[in-house]
C-alpha positions as CSV (number, residue, x, y, z in Angstrom):
1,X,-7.2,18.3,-14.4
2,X,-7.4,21.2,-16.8
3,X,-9.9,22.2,-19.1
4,X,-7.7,23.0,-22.4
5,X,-7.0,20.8,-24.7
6,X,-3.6,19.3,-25.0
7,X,-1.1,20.0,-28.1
8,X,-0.9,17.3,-30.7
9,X,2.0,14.5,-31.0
10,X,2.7,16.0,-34.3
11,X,4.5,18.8,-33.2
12,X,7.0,16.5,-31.4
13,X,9.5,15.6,-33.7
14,X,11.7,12.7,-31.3
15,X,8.8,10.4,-31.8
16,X,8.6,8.3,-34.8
17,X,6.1,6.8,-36.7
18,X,6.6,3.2,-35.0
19,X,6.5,5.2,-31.4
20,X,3.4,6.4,-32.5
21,X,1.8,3.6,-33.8
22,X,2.6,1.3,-31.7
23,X,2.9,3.2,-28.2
24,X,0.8,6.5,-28.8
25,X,-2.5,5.1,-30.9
26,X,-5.6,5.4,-28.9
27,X,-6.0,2.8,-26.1
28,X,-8.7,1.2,-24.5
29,X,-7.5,2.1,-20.8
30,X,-4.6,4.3,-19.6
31,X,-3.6,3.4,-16.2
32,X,-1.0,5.8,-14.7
33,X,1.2,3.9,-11.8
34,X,2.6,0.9,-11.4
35,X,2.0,-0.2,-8.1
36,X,-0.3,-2.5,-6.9
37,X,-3.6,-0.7,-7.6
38,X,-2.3,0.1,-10.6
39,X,-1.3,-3.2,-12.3
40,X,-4.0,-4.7,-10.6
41,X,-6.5,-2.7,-12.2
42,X,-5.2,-3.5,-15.8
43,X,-4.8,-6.9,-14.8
44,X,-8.7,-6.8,-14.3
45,X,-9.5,-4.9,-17.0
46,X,-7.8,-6.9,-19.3
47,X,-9.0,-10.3,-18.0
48,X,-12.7,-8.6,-18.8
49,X,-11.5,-7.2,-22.3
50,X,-9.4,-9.7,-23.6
51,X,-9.0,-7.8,-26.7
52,X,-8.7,-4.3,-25.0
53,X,-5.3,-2.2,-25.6
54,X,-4.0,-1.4,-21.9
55,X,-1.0,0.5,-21.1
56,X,0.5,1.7,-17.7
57,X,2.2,4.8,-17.2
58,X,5.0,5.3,-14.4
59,X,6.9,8.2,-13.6
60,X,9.7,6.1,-11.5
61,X,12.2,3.4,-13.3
62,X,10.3,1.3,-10.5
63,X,6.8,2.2,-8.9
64,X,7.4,5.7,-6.9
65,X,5.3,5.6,-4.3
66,X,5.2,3.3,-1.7
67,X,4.3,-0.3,-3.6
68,X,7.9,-1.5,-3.6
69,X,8.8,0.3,-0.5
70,X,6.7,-1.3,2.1
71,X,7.4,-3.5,4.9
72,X,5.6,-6.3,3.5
73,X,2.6,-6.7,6.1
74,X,-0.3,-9.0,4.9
75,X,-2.7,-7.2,7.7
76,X,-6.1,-6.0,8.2
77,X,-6.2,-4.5,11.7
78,X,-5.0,-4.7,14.7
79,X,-6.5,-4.1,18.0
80,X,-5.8,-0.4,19.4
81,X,-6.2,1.1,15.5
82,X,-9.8,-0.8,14.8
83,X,-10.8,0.5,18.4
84,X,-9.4,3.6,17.8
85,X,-11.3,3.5,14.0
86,X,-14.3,2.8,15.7
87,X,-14.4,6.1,17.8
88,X,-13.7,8.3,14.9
89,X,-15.2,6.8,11.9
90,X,-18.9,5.0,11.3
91,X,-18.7,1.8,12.8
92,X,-20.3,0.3,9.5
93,X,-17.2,1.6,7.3
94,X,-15.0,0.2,9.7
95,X,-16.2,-3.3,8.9
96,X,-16.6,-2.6,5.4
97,X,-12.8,-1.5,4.9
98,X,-11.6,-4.2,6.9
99,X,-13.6,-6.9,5.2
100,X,-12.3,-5.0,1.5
101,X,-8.8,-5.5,3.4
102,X,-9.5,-9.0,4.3
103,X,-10.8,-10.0,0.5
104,X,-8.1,-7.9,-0.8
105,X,-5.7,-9.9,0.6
106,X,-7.2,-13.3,-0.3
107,X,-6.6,-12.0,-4.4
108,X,-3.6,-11.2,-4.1
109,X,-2.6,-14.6,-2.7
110,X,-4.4,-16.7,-5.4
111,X,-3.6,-14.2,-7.8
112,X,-0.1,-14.5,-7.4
113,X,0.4,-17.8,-5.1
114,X,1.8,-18.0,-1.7
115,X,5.1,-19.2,-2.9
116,X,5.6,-16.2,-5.6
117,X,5.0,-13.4,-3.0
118,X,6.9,-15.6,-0.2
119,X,4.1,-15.5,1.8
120,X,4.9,-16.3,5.7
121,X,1.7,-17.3,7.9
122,X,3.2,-16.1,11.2
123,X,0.9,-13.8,12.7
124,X,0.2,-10.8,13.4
125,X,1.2,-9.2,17.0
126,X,0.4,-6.3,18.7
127,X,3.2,-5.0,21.5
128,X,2.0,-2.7,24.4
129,X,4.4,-0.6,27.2
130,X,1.2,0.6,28.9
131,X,-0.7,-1.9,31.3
132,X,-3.5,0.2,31.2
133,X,-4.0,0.5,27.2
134,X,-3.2,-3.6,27.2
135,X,-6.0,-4.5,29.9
136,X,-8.2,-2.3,27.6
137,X,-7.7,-4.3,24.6
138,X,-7.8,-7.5,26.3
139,X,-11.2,-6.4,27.6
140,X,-12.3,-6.3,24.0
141,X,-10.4,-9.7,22.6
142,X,-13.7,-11.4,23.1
143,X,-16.3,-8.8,21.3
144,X,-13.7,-8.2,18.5
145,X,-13.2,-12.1,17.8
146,X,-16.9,-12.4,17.7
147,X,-17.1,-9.5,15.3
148,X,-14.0,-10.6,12.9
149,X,-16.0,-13.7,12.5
150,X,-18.9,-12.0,11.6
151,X,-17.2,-9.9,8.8
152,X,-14.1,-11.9,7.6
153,X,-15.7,-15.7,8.5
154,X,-12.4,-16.0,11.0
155,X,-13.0,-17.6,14.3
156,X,-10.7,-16.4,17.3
157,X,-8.4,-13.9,15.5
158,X,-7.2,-12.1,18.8
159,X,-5.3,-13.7,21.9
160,X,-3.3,-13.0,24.2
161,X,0.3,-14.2,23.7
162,X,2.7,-12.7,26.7
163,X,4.6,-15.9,26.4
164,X,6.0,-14.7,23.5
165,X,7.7,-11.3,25.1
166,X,10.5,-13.8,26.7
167,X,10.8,-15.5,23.3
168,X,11.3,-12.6,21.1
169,X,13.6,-11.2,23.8
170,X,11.5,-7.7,24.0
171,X,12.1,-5.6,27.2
172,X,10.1,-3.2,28.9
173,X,7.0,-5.1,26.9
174,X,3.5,-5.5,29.2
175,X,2.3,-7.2,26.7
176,X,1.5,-9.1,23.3
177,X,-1.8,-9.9,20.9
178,X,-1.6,-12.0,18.5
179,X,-3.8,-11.9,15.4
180,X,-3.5,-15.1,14.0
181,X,-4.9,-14.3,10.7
182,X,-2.2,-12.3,9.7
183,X,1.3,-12.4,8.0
184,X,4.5,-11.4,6.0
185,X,5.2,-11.3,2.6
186,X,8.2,-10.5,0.5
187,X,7.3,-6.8,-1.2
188,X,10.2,-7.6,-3.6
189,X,8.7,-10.8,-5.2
190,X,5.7,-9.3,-4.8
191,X,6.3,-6.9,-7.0
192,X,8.2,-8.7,-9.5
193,X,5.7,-11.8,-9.8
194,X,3.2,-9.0,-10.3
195,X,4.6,-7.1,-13.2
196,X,5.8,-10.4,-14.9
197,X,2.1,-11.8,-15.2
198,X,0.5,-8.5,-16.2
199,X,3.3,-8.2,-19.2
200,X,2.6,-11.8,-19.7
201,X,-1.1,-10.6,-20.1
202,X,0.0,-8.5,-23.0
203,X,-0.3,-5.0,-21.1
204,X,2.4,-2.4,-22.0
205,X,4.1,-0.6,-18.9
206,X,6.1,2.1,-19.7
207,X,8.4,4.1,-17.4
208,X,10.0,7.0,-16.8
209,X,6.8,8.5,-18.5
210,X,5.4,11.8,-16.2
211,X,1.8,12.3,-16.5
212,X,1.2,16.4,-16.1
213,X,-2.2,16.4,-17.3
214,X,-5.5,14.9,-17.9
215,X,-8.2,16.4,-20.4
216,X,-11.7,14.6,-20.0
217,X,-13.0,15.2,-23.7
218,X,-16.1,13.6,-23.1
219,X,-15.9,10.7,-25.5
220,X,-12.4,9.6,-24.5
221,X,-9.3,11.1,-22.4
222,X,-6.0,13.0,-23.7
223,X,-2.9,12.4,-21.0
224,X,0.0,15.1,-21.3
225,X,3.2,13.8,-20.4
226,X,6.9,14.9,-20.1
227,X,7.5,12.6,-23.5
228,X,4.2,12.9,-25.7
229,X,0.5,13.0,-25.9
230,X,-1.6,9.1,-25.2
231,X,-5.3,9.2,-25.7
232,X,-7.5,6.4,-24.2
233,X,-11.3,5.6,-24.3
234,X,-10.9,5.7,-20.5
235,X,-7.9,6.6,-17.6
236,X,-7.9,5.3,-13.9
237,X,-5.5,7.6,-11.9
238,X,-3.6,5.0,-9.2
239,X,-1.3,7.2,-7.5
240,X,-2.6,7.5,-4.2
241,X,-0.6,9.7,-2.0
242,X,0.6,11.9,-5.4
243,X,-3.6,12.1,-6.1
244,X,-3.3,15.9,-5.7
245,X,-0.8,16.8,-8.0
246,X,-2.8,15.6,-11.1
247,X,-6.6,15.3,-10.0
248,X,-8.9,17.6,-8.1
249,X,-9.9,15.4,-5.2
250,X,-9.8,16.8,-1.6
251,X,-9.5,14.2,1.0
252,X,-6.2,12.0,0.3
253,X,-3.2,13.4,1.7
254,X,1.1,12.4,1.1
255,X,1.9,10.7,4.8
256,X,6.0,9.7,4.2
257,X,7.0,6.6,6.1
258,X,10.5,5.9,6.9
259,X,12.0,2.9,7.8
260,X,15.4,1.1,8.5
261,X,16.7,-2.4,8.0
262,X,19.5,-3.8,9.7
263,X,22.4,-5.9,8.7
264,X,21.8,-10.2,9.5
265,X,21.3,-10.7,12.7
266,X,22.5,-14.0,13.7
267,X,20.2,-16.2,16.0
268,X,17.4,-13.5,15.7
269,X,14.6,-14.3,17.6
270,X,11.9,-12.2,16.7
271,X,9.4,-14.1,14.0
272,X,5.7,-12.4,12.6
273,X,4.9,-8.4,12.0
274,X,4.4,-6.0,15.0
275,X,2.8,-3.1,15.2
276,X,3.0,-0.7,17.9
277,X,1.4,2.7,19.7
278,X,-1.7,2.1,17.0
279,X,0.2,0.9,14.4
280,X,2.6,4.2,14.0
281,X,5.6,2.1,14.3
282,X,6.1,-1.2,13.4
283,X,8.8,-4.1,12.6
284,X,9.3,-7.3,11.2
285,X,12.2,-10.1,9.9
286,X,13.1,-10.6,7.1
287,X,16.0,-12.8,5.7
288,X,17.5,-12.7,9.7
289,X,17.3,-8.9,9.5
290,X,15.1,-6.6,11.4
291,X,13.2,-4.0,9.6
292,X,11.6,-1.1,11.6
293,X,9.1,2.0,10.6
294,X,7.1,4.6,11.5
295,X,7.3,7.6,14.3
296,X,4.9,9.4,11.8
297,X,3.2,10.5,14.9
298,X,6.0,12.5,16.0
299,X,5.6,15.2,13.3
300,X,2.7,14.3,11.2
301,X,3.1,18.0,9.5
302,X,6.5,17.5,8.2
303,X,5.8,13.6,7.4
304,X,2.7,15.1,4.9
305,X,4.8,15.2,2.8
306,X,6.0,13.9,-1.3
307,X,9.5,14.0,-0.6
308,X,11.5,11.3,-0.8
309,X,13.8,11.9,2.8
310,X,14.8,10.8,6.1
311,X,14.9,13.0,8.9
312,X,17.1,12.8,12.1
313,X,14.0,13.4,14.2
314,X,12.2,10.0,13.4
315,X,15.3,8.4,12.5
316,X,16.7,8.5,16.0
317,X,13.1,7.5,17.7
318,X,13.4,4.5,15.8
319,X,17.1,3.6,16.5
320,X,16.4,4.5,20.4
321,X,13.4,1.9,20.5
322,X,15.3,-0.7,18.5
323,X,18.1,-0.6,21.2
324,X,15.9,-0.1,23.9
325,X,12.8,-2.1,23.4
326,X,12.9,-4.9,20.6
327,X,16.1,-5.3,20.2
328,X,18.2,-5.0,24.2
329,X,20.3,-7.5,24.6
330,X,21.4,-8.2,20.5
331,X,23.9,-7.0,18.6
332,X,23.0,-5.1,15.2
333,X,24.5,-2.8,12.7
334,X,22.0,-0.7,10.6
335,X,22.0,-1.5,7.0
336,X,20.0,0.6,4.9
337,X,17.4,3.6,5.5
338,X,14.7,4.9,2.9
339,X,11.0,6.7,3.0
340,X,8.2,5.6,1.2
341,X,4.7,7.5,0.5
342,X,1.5,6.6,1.4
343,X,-2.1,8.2,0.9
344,X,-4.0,8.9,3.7
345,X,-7.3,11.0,4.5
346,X,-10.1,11.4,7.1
347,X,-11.7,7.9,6.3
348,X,-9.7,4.6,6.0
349,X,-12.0,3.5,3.3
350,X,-10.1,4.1,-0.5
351,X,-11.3,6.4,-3.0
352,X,-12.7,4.9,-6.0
353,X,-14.5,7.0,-8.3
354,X,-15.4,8.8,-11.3
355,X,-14.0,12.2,-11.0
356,X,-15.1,13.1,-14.7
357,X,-16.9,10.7,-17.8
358,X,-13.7,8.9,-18.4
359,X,-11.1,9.4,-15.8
360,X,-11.5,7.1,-12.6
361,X,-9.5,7.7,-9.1
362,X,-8.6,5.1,-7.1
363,X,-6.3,6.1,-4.3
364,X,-6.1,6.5,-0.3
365,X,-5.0,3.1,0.9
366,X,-4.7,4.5,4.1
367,X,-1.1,2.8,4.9
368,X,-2.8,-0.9,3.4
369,X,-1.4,-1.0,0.1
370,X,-0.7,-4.6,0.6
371,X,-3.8,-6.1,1.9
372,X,-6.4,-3.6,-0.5
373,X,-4.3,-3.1,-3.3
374,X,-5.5,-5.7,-5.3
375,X,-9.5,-5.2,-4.2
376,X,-9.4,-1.6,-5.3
377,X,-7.9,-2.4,-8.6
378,X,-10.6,-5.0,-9.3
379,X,-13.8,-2.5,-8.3
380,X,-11.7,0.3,-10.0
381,X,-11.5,-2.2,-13.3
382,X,-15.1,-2.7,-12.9
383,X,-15.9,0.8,-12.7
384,X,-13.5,1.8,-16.3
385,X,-15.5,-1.2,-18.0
386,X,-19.1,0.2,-17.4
């Protein structure tokens, strides 16, 4: 954010009086990005201030980072990343993002219902190639169900399901565990269910509208833009791996995901969301296709990154672990590649804070969009209301 104050809408002369008046007059709450923090977060804050003028600001003709571009996963954790979490981070915010994830998960079904965002209660599965790294994790199945309880109220999330490698037709797999508690949902109808009942709820989005600036005036906000000046009473900032280009905040980083879908797959077998190696890749079906992400791990420099691109690096890691691993013995033809952007830091836990009077961040889902999206836009609602 800069400190100068922000030239005036009267200068511009391609907005008209109606533009101003009924787009540009001063607003209650300015949320910039669409996605799910974002609209969640006027959702909130409009359910609490029935009354309250609420806009949304997106730079993309559809949310730019990575809200529309996930691969659907309703998770919270799965076995090799919480251990892993626990060795790195304070075991106490481990628990406390992953019950946030859990909670976060539960709004955004009854917010939306099961049937809106396709919902799929399949499971959640863990695949391991390393007998050593699975006997590990099996070690800890007991401890970790006992703890999930504890936090989420879940009995016996974890087992072990190597039945299931002959099913889904893996090869080379040592083994499989499940987490029952998870799912799939359909990012798509996600999406579109969401932005139908904020509009529905009398919030304004408007796209194609570049914020480039944020001045913190002390009684209210002023928010530059590629089109025109908006002033609000207050601004939450949901743009999580962008967070840097518009707001001084240190620990949230870009980390690009790519990912490929194939073409339908007749007689697919596989069924649930995987993760694999910690969660850097991972794959799922969807409509008899196969989508598959990830290989950050392989150049985690060049994947911290806001660019919008596929690389032939991580792009043939995937295919040669498709072919090799999950999908051997099936024919498949590969459909469609994109990237998506994600905000990640040191901590798993989001970001949600003042970072001036009036202007609120609330980024770093730390690759969970999905399942804390919707709990980070209700405390960041709370926190623009006080």
């Amino acid at each position: 954010m800069r400190t100068t104050k922000a030239s005036k809408n009267e200068t511009n002369v391609n907005i008209s009086y109606w533009e101003t008046d009924r787009y540009l007059s001063v607003q209650d709450l300015v949320v910039v990005g669409s996605g799910i923090v974002g609209l969640f977060t006027a959702l909130n804050y409009k359910k609490q201030n029935p009354k309250a003028k609420v806009t949304v600001l997106e730079r993309g003709v559809l949310p730019f980072g990575a809200s529309t571009k996930n691969a659907g996963f309703a998770c919270f954790g799965s076995l090799t990343e919480l251990m892993q979490d626990l060795k790195t981070i304070p075991e106490k915010q481990v628990w406390e993002t992953v019950n946030m994830r859990s909670k976060g998960l539960a709004i955004l079904r009854k917010t939306l219902g099961d049937k809106a965002i396709d919902y799929k209660p399949w499971g959640g599965y863990e695949l391991f190639d390393n007998t050593e790294e699975l006997q590990k994790c099996i070690e800890q199945i007991p401890s970790m169900n006992a703890k999930m309880r504890e936090v989420i109220g879940e009995k016996n999330c974890y087992a072990l399901s190597n039945s299931k490698i002959r099913t889904f037709g893996f090869k080379n797999a040592k083994g499989l565990i499940l987490n029952r508690c998870e799912g799939q949902i359909d990012t798509g109808k996600m999406m579109e269910s969401l932005m139908a009942l904020v509009q529905k709820n009398n919030i304004t989005i408007l796209n194609g509208i570049t914020v480039t600036n944020i001045f913190d005036t002390g009684s209210s906000a002023i928010i530059e833009t590629n089109i025109a000046e908006f002033k609000s009473k207050k601004v939450v900032v949901a743009i999580n791996g962008f967070a840097k280009q518009l707001l001084n905040i240190k620990d949230v980083n870009p980390a690009r995901a790519q990912v490929l879908i194939t073409k339908p797959i007749k007689g697919l077998k596989i069924k649930g969301s995987f993760h694999y190696q910690q969660g850097y890749y991972y794959f799922r079906n969807i409509n008899n296709r196969l989508l598959f992400g990830g290989a950050r791990n392989l150049d985690i420099k060049g994947e911290t990154s806001t660019e919008f691109k596929i690389t032939a690096q991580i792009q043939k890691d995937l295919e040669k672990k498709l072919k090799q691993m999950i999908l051997p013995n099936t024919p498949y033809e590969i459909d469609q590649r994109w990237a998506g952007i994600m905000g990640v830091g040191s901590e798993k836990k989001p970001i949600i804070k003042h970072v001036s009077k009036n202007v609120i961040a609330a980024v770093r889902m730390g690759g969970m969009g999905v399942a804390i999206g919707s709990m980070v836009g209700k405390e960041a609602a709370e926190l623009a209301g006080h």
